[in-house]
C-alpha positions in Angstrom: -6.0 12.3 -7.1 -9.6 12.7 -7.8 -12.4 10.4 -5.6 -13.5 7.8 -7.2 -17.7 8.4 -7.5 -20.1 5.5 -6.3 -22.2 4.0 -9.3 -25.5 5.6 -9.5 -27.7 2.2 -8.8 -31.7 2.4 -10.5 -33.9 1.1 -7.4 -37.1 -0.6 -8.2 -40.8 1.0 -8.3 -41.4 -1.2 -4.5 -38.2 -0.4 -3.8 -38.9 3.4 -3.7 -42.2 2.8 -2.3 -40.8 0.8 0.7 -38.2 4.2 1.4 -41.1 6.5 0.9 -43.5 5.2 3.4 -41.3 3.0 5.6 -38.6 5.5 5.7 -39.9 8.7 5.4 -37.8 11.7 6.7 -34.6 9.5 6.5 -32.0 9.8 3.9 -32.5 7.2 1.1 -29.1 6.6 0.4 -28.3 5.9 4.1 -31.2 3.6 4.9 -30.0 1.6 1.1 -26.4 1.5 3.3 -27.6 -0.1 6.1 -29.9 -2.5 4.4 -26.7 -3.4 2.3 -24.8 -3.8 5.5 -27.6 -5.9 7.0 -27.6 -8.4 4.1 -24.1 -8.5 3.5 -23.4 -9.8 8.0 -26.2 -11.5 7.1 -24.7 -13.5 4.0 -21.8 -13.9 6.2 -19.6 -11.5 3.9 -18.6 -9.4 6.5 -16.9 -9.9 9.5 -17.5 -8.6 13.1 -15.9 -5.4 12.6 -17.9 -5.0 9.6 -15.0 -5.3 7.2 -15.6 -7.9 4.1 -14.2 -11.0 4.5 -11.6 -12.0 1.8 -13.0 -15.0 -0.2 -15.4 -15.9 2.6 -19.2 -16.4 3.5 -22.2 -18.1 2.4 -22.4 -20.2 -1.3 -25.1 -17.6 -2.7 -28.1 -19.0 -3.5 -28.0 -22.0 -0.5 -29.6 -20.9 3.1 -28.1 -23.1 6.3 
């Protein structure tokens, strides 16, 4: 069984100005993981172990 490959994801023009000067020296795809992370506990999609919740979190769009 082959691994399944990530989707190759098109960042933005501030996007890849915010990695290049706020990041610089770290790995792009890593810091992209942890900001991902970050929103997603955030969003309340993930639970304290950092696993997704099933069918849980915050209605997107609406801030409590």
């Amino acid at each position: 069984m082959t691994a399944v490959k990530p989707p190759l994801v098109r960042i933005t023009a501030r996007t890849a100005d915010i990695l290049r000067r706020c990041y610089r020296g770290e790995i792009p795809a890593e810091v992209l993981e942890q900001m991902a992370v970050l929103k997603a506990t955030a969003d309340g999609h993930l639970d304290a172990a950092g696993r997704i919740k099933r069918g849980g979190g915050r209605v997107p769009g609406r801030r409590s």
